[in-house]
N, C-alpha and C positions, 0 to 999 in steps of 0.2 A: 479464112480465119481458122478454121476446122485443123485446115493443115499445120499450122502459125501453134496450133495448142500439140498436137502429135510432135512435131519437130521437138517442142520445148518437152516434153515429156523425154523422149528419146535420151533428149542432151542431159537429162537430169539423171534418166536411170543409169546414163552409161558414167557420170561422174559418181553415183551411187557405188556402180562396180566396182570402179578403181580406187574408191576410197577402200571397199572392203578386201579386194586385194594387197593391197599396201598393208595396209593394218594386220593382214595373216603372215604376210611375207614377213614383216619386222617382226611378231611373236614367236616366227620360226628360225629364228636366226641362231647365233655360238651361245651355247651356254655359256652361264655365268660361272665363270670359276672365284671361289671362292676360298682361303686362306688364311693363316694368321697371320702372316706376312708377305706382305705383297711383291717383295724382292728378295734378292741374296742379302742384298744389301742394309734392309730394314730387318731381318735376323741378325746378320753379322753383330751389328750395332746396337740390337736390344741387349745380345749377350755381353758383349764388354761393359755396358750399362747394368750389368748384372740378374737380368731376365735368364732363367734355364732353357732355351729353347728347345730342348729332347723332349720331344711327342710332340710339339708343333708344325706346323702344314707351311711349305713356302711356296710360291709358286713361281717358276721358274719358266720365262720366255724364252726357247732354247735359240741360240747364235750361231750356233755350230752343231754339226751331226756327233752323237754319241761317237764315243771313242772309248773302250776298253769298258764301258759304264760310266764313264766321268762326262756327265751332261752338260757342266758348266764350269770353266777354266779362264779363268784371266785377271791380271793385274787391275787392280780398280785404288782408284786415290780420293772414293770417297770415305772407303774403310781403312785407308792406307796400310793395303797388302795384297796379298797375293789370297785369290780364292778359287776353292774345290769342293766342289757337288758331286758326289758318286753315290751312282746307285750298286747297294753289293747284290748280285745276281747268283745264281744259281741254276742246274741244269733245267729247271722249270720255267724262268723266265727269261734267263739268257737273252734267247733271240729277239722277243721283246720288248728290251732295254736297249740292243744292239741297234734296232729298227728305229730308234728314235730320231727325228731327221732335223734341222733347222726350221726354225719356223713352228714348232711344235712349242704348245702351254703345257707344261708339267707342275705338277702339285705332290709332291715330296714329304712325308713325314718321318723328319729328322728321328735318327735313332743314334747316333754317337756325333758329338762336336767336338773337336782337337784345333787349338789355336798354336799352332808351330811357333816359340819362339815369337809370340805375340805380331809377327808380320804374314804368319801363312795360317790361312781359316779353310780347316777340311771338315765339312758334310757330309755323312754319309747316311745314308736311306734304303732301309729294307723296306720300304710300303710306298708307292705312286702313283698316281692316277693322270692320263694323259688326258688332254682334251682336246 
């Protein structure tokens, strides 16, 4: 019986463990990135709606490796047109912006918005925070 109580202790402390494991592991997980805009796409759209989106934060799931500084490039038909996210660089962060790889969370605060002819939406960003 002695034994029957030590066993069930064992089994209890070691479910004890794993809960408090699990429960460190999840609180140590990807920061929360945080935003005014959750997509290119929900700026895009504020703006033509008539929101000023200059000094607001977008956060950008990148798809493709930086190129030139241009983080985000592609035709999209939910804003119907063509979109560009650039970060402007400088010999201080250059390599930085360059390094930026697919698969990376960028957070962007918009500093000039230019709608080309109302079909081509260019972002450009001097301030970004990677995640």
């Amino acid at each position: 019986m002695n034994n029957k109580r030590c066993y069930i202790k064992r089994i209890v402390l070691l479910m004890l463990a794993a809960m408090l494991l699990l429960s460190l592991t999840a609180c140590g997980g990807k920061k929360k990135v945080v935003a005014d805009y959750e997509s290119v796409q929900d700026a895009i759209n504020a703006q033509k709606a008539g929101t000023d989106i200059t000094g607001k934060t977008i956060r950008i799931d990148m798809i493709e490796d930086c190129a030139a500084g241009i983080i985000y490039a592609k035709p999209d038909t939910r804003v119907n047109g063509n979109i560009y996210v650039t970060i402007i660089t400088n010999d201080s962060n250059r390599n930085d912006v360059l390094s930026l790889k697919q698969g990376d969370t960028v957070v962007v605060k918009v500093d000039t918005y230019d709608d080309h002819l109302k079909y081509s939406y260019y972002i450009y960003a001097l301030e970004y925070t990677k995640y």
